[in-house]
N, C-alpha and C positions, 0 to 999 in steps of 0.2 A: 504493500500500500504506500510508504514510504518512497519507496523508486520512483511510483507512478504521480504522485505529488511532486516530485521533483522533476519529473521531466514535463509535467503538464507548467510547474510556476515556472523552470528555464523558459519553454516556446511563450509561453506570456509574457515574460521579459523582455527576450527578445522581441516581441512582435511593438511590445512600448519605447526600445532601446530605438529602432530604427527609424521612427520618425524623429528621436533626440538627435539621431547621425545626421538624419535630411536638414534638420535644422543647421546642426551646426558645421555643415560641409556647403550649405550654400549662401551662407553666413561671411564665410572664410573666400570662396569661390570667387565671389559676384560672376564674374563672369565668363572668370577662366574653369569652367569646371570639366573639362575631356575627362575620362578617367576616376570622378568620384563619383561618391553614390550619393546623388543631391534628387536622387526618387523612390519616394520607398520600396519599390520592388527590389531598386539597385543599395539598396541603405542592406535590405534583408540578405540578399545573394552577399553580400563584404560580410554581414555577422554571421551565417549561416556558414562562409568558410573557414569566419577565425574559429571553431569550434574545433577544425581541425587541422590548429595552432599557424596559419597562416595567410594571406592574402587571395584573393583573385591573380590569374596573371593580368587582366586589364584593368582592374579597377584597387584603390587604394584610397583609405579615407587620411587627411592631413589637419583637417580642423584641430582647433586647440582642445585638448584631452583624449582624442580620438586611438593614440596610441595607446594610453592606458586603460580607455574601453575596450580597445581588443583583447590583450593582454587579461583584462579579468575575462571577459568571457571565452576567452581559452579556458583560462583557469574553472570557468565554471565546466566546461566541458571536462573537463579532468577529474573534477572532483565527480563526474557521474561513474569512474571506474572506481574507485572505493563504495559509494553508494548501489551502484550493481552487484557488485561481490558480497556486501554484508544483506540486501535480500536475499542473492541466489542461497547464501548459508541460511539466511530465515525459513526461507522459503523450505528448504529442501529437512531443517531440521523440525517444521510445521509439521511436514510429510511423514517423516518417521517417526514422532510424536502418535499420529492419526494412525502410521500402520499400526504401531505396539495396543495403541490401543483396540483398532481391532481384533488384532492378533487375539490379543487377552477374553474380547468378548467371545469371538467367536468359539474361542476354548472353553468359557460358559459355557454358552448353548450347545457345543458340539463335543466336546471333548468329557473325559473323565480325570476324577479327581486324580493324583497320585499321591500317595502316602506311604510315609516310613516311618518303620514301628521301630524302634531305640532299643536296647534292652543293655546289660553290663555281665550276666552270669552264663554260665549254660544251662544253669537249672530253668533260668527266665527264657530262656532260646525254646529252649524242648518244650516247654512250658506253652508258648505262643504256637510253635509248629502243629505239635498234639490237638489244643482246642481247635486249630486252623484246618485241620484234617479232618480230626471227630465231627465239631460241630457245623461246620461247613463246605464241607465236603473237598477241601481245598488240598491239590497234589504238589506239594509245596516240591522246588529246582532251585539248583544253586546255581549265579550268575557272577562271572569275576567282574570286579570294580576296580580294577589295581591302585591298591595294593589290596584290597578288601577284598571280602567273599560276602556275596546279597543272599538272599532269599527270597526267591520270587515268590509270593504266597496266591498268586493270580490276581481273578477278577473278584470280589466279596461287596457283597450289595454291587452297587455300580464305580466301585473303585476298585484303580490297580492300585496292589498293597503289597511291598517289600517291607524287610527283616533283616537287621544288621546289628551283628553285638558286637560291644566295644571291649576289649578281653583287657586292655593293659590300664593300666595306671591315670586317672586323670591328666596328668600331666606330659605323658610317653606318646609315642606318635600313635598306638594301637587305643589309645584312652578314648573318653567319649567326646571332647569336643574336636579332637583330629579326625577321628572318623567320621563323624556327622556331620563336620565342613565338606570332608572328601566326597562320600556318596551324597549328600546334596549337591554338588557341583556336577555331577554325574548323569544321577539320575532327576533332578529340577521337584522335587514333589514340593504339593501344595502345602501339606500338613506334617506336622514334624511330631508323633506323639511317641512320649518316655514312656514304656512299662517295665514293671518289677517290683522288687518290695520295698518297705520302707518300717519301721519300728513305730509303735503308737504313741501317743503322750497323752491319750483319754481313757483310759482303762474303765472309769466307769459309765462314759458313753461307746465305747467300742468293743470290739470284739477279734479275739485274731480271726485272721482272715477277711475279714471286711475288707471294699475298696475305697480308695481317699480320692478321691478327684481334687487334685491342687490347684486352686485358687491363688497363690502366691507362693513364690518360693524364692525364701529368704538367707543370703548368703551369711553363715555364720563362722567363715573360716578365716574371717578377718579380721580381726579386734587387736584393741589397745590395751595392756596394762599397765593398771594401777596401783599401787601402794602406798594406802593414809592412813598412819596412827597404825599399821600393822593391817591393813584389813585391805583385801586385796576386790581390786574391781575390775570389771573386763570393759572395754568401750569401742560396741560391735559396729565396725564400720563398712560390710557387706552391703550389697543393695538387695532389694526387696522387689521381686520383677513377675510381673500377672503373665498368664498366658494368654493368647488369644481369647477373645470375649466370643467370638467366633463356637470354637472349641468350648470353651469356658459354658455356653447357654447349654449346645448342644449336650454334652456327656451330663449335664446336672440334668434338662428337661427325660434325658433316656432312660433314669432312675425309675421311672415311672413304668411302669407295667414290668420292669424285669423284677423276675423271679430267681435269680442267685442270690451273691454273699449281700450283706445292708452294705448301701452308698452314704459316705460320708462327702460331704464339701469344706472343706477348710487350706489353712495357710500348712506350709511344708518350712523346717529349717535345715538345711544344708550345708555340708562343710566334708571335708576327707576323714574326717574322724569317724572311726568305729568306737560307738557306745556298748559299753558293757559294767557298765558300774550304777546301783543306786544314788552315790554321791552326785554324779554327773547328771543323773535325768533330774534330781529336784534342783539344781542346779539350772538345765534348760527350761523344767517348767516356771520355775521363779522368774530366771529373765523373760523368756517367751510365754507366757500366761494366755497368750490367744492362737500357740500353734498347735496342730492337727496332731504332728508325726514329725518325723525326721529321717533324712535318708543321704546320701554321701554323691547323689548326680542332679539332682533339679536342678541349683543353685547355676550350670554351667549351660543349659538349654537356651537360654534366654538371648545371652551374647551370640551365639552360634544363629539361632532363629533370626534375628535381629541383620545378621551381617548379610545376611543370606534372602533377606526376604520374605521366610516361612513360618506361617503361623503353627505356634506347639503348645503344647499340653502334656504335662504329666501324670498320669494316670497310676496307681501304686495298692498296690495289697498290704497290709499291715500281720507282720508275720510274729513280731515279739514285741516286746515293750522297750527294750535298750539297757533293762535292768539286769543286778547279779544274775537272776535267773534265766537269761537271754539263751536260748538254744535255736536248732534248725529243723525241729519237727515240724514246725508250719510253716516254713520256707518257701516247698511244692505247693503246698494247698494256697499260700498267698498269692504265688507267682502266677499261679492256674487262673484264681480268680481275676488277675488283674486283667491277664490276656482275655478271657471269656467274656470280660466287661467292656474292654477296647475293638475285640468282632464282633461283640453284640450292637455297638455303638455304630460300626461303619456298615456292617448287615444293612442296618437301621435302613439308609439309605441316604440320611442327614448328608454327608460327606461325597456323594455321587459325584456334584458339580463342584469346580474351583470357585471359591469368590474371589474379586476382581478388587 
């Protein structure tokens, strides 16, 4: 639009420039004028050529200022190749603006979700395969991702749904936010959801085995300490990061008519620490007084979703409580449930289409 305003106010200028020439070339002239442009036809043919940057061979205006009219309206001619160049990049970056954007509807309307399921153990792995198989009939294949290994779990409701565990160390290239950058890069999925287990910190609203659908999950592997008068203080400097609202409506509204473990909705606190001490959990529930559960991977979803575009959720089974008496008899039975809650959800059908 810019371009075209500017070449429409150039020829208007010029078209007012040309009678200032006739003026002032017949001014100058009286009577000698062979050779200038003392008619506006011939005022317009001498501006018309300094545009590109020089004279007529017959004709030449001498009036007083005349050289430095020409000279700008060179110059304005000139400056239309910067102003050409910066539309044609408008122009062209409008355009791919407009395709992505279709691109993306069209993959609405026409396309299917993609989803990948997160997990950290292989009790969690087996765990997802198993319900993926039993209850949905799903002939699960392995898929290289280099350096990774997928799990193609097929098509379940109307999405395609892979499987990738993260075996090493949060921090190690095989940890979960290495891998989870990597196969997102990979394979582009729309939704990014965490399953596995997590420790509870409601013992007398919860139950092992129950699932947590996380609401927040709160980075608690980062703090300050303090010591005043001998009495020691921590001062938790983690972020506190929601999952997609998205994910978030859908897994809490699915609660509803399923018949497995009870759905919990609450906040999750996260850090690399394995809990195994009574000291430690009234410890967390003192400071955190409004968390769910606790678990050692949410807290790094967030950053990962985030860089990458992909809305996630952490979906989690509550397998012990984090206390002296913490063991791994309801490990399976957590991990089952969480998976069973996470196919039940994209079965659903909720999850078919990408949102845009």
């Amino acid at each position: 639009t810019f371009l075209l305003w500017y070449v429409g106010g150039s020829a208007a200028v010029l078209l007012m420039l040309a009678q200032v020439v006739v003026w002032s070339e017949r001014s100058d002239c009286v009577s000698r004028c062979a050779g200038r442009p003392v008619t506006y036809g011939a005022a317009l043919r001498w501006l018309a050529q300094r545009l590109l940057l020089n004279d007529p061979p017959d004709l030449r205006a001498r009036g007083p200022g005349m050289w430095e009219l020409g000279w700008l309206v060179s110059a304005m001619a000139l400056m239309a190749v910067p102003v050409t160049l910066v539309a044609l990049g408008q122009i062209w970056q409008a355009q791919r603006r407009a395709d992505d954007r279709f691109r993306m509807e069209m993959e609405v309307v026409m396309g299917r979700a993609r989803i990948l399921l997160a997990v950290t153990t292989g009790g969690e792995r087996d765990a997802v395969l198993a319900v993926a198989r039993e209850e949905h009939g799903s002939v699960p294949f392995c898929e290289t991702r280099p350096p990774h290994v997928v799990f193609n779990l097929g098509q379940i409701g109307g999405a395609d749904v892979r499987l990738v565990r993260a075996a090493g160390g949060p921090h190690s290239a095989a940890g979960l936010p290495m891998v989870a950058a990597s196969v997102i890069r990979q394979v582009q999925p729309h939704y990014l959801i965490l399953a596995g287990t997590c420790f509870g910190l409601r013992p007398d609203e919860q139950t092992l085995g129950d699932v947590l659908v996380v609401n927040q999950a709160r980075d608690i592997a980062h703090f300050a300490v303090t010591e005043i008068e001998g009495l020691v203080n921590r001062e938790y400097r983690g972020s506190a990061n929601d999952p997609s609202a998205t994910l978030l409506g859908i897994f809490d509204a699915s609660s509803d008519g399923w018949d497995g473990s009870k759905v919990h909705v609450g906040p999750i606190v996260a850090s690399t620490t394995l809990y195994h001490s009574d000291q430690e959990l009234a410890r967390l529930r003192a400071d955190f007084p409004f968390a769910a559960g606790g678990d050692m991977e949410s807290h790094v979803l967030a950053g990962v979703a985030a860089e990458h575009k992909v809305e996630w959720i952490a979906i989690r089974g509550i397998s012990d409580w984090g206390d002296n008496s913490k063991d791994d008899q309801r490990r399976l039975e957590a991990a089952r449930n969480s998976a069973a809650y996470v196919l039940h959800v994209i079965a659903s059908g909720f999850l078919d289409r990408p949102t845009i």
